[in-house]
C-alpha beads as a LAMMPS data file, in Angstrom:
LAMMPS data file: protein, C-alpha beads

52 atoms
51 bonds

1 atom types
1 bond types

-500.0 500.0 xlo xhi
-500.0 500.0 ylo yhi
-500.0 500.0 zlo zhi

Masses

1 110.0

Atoms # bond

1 1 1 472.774 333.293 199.681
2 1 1 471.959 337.109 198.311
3 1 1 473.379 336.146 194.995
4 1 1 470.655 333.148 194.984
5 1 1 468.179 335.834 195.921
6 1 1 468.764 338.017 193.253
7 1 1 469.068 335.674 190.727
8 1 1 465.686 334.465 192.305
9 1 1 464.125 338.264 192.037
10 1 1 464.996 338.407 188.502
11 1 1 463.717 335.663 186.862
12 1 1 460.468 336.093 189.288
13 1 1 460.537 340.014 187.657
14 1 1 460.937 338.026 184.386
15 1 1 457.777 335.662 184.420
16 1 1 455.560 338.358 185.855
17 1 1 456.471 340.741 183.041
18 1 1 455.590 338.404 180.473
19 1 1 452.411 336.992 181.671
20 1 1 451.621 340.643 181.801
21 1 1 453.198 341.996 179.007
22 1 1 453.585 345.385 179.287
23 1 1 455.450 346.394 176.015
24 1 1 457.663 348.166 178.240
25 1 1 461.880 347.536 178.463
26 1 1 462.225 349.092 181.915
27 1 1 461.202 345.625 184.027
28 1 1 463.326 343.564 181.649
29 1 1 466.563 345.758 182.464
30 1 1 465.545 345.665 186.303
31 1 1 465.242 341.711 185.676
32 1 1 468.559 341.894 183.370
33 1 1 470.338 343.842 186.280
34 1 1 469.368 341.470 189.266
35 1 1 470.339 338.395 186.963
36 1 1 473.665 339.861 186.596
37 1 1 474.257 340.752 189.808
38 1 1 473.030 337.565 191.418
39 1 1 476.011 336.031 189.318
40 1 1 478.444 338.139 190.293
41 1 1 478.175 337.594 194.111
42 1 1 477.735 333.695 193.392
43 1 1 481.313 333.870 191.593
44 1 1 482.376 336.133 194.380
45 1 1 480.988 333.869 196.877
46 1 1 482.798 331.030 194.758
47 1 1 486.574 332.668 194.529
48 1 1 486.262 333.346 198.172
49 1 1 485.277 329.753 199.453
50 1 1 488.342 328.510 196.930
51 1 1 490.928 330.852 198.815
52 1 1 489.565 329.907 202.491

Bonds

1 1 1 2
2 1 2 3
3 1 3 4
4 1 4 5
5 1 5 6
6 1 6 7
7 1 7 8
8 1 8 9
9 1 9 10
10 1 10 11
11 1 11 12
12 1 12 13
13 1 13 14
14 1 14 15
15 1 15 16
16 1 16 17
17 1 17 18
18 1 18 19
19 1 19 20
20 1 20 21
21 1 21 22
22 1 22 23
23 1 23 24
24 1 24 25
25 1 25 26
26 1 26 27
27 1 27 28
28 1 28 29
29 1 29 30
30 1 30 31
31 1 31 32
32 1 32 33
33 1 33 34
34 1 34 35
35 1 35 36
36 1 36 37
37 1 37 38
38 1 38 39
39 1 39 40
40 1 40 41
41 1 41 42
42 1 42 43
43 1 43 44
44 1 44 45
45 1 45 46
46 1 46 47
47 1 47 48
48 1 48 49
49 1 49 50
50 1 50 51
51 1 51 52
């Protein structure tokens, strides 16, 4: 569920940032970070649903 919500957040940071445009990185890494980390917990969630 948080990993969905995170993955979520980012590509929502994503869209807004380019509609708007901004020119600058920083919203891109926040989006790049949330992306990332909303994978890692699904994968988590994944390997721990295989083992139960």
């Amino acid at each position: 569920m948080l990993g969905n919500v995170a993955l979520v957040s980012g590509l929502l940071v994503s869209v807004i940032t380019l509609s708007t445009d901004t020119g600058t990185p920083e919203p891109y890494i926040l989006a790049g970070f949330l992306v990332t980390t909303g994978i890692g917990l699904r994968i988590e969630a994944a390997i721990r649903e295989s083992r139960a």
